[in-house]
N, C-alpha and C positions, 0 to 999 in steps of 0.2 A: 794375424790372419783374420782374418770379417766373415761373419757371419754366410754372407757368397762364398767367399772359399769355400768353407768348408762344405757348404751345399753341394757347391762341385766336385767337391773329391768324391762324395756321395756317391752322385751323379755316375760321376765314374766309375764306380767300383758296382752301377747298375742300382742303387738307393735310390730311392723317390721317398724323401722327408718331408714332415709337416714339422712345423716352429710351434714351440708354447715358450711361455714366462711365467715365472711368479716372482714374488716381493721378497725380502727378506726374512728367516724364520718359517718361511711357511714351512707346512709338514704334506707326506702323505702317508697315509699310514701303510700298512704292512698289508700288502695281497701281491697275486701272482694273474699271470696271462698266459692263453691257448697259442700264444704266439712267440715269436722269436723276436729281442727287439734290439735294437742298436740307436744308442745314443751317443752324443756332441754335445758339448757345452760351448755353443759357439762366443757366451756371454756372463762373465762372473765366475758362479762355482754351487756346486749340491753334491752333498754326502748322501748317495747311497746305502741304507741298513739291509745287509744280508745274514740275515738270523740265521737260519740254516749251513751258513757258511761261515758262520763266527768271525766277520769282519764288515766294516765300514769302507765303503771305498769312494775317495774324494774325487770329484769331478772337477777337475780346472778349465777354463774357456781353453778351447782346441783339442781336447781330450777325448777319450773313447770309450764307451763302456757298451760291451756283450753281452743281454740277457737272454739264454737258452729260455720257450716254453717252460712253464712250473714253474721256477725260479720266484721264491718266497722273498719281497722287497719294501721295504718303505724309505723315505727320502725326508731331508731336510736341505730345505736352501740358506744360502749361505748370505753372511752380514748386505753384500751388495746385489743381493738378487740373481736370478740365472736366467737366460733365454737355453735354451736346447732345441736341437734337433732329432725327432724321432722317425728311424723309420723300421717298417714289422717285416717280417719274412714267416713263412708257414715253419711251422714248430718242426725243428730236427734240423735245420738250415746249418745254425750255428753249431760249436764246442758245447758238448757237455756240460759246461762250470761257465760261471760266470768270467768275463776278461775283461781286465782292465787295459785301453794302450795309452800310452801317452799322447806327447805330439804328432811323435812320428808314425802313428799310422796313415 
């Protein structure tokens, strides 16, 4: 699925996403947002670090991850680099807890 796809599923499900990338290894450290956010790995892969929730959650291209507002997080990309797509919603949108979906969302 391409990078389009996935923008349209977005799309669909009412998302209006902006695209970032970085290289490989890069890091980001550990903070949180007043917002709700929903990411895609349209491209590669990045491990999510959720301290608060005592797990790692890997991000593969076509993937989905749910961050509730607050949600304490840092990230690391993976050997072949990641594009993602992000998009925010007002805090309380999403589930309480962090979700991980696979493809099949």
């Amino acid at each position: 699925m391409t990078a389009r796809d996935l923008e349209a599923r977005l799309v669909a499900q009412g998302l209006h996403a902006s695209k970032w990338g970085n290289g490989p290894g890069d890091s980001y450290a550990q903070h949180s947002h007043d917002f709700d956010k929903v990411l895609v790995a349209a491209s590669g892969s990045i491990t999510f670090h959720l301290p608060e929730h005592d797990r790692d959650v890997l991000l593969d291209a076509g993937e989905r991850l749910e961050l509730p507002a607050g949600t304490l997080h840092g990230a690391t990309v993976g050997s072949g680099g990641v594009t993602c797509l992000e998009a925010h919603l007002p805090a309380g949108t999403l589930a309480a807890a962090p979700r991980h979906v696979g493809r099949e969302w």
